[in-house]
N, C-alpha and C positions, 0 to 999 in steps of 0.2 A: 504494500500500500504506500507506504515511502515513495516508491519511483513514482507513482501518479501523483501523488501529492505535489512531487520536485515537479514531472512537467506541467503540470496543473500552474502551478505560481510562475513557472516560465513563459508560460502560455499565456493567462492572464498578463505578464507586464510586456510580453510581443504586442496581445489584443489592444491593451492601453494605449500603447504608444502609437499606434499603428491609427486607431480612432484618433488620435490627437492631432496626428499629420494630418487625418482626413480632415479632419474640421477646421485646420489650418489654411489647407491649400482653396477647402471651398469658400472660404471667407476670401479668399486672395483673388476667386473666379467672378466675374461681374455676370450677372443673372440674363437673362434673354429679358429684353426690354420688348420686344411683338414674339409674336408665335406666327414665327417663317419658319419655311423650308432652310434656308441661309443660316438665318440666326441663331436655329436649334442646333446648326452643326456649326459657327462659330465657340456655342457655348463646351460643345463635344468636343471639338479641337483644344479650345483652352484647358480643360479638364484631363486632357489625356495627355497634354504637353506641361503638364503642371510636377515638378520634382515632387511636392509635396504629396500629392494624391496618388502619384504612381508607389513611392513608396509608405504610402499608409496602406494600400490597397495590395503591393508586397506582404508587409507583416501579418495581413490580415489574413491572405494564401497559407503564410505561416503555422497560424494559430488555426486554422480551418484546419489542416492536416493532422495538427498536434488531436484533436477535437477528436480527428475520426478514429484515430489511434486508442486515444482514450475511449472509446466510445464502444469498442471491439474488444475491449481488455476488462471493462467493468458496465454496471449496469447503469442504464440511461436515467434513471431513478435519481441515484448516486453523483455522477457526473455532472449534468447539466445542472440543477442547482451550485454547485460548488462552482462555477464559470461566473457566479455571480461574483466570487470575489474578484472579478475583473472590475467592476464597479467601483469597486474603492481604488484602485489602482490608475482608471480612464479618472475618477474625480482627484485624485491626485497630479495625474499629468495634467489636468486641464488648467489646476489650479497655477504648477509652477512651468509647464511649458507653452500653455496658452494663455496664461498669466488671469485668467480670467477669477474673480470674487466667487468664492462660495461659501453660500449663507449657513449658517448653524441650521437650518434645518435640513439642508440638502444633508449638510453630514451626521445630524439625524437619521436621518433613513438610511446613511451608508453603515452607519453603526449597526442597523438594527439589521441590514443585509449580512453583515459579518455574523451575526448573532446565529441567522438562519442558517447561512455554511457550517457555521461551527455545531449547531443540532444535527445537519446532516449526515457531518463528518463522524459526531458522538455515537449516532444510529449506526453507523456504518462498522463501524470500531464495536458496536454491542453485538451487532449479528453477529460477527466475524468471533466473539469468542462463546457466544451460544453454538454456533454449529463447530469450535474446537472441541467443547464440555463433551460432550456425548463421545466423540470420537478417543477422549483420550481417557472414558469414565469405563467405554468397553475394552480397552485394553487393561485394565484394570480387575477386572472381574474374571481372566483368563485363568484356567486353573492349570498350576506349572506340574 
């Protein structure tokens, strides 16, 4: 459980940063002012020639990978919650890489997200030694 945990928090600070750039680069892209044939693919052209967005959208390739990996290795139950801890991690880049204010209450609810991994993770960690007890309760009862 260790190795998922490790890429899990790898993964989450790839996903962060990766969202960070994206939100970066799209602030940087000026929005289609009509809805033309032209214009929508000025907006496309800017968007795919932007450093920022290509590699936000890199890192995101990244974590999508790590995602499926984890995702074949443990149960979708388990997993995708625990992604949540990307949350505290994208409101941490945004804070100090997009420099943007965030309020006590946004990180209010980042707390209360942590809270929720950390029940998941708890649950996960209790299965895991209810289905040891049995297994190690019948080797126990063997007669030598």
């Amino acid at each position: 459980m260790a190795k998922i945990f490790l890429i899990l928090v790898i993964a989450a600070i790839i996903e962060s940063v990766g969202v960070a750039f994206l939100g970066g680069g799209l602030k940087e892209i000026q929005g289609a002012r009509e809805i033309t044939v032209s214009e929508i693919a000025r907006v496309l052209r800017s968007g795919a020639t932007n450093g920022k967005i290509l590699l936000g959208v890199g890192l995101e390739a990244v974590f999508f990978g790590a995602l499926l990996y984890m995702l074949k290795v443990r149960d979708v139950s388990f997993i995708w919650p625990l992604t949540s801890l990307g949350f505290i991690v994208t409101t941490l880049a945004a804070e100090f890489i997009l420099r943007e204010k965030v309020s006590a209450g946004r990180w209010t609810g980042v707390v209360l997200i942590a809270l929720g991994a950390l029940l998941i993770s708890y649950s996960e960690h209790a299965k895991e030694q209810r289905a040891a007890a049995p297994a190690a309760s019948s080797t126990s009862l063997r007669p030598e």
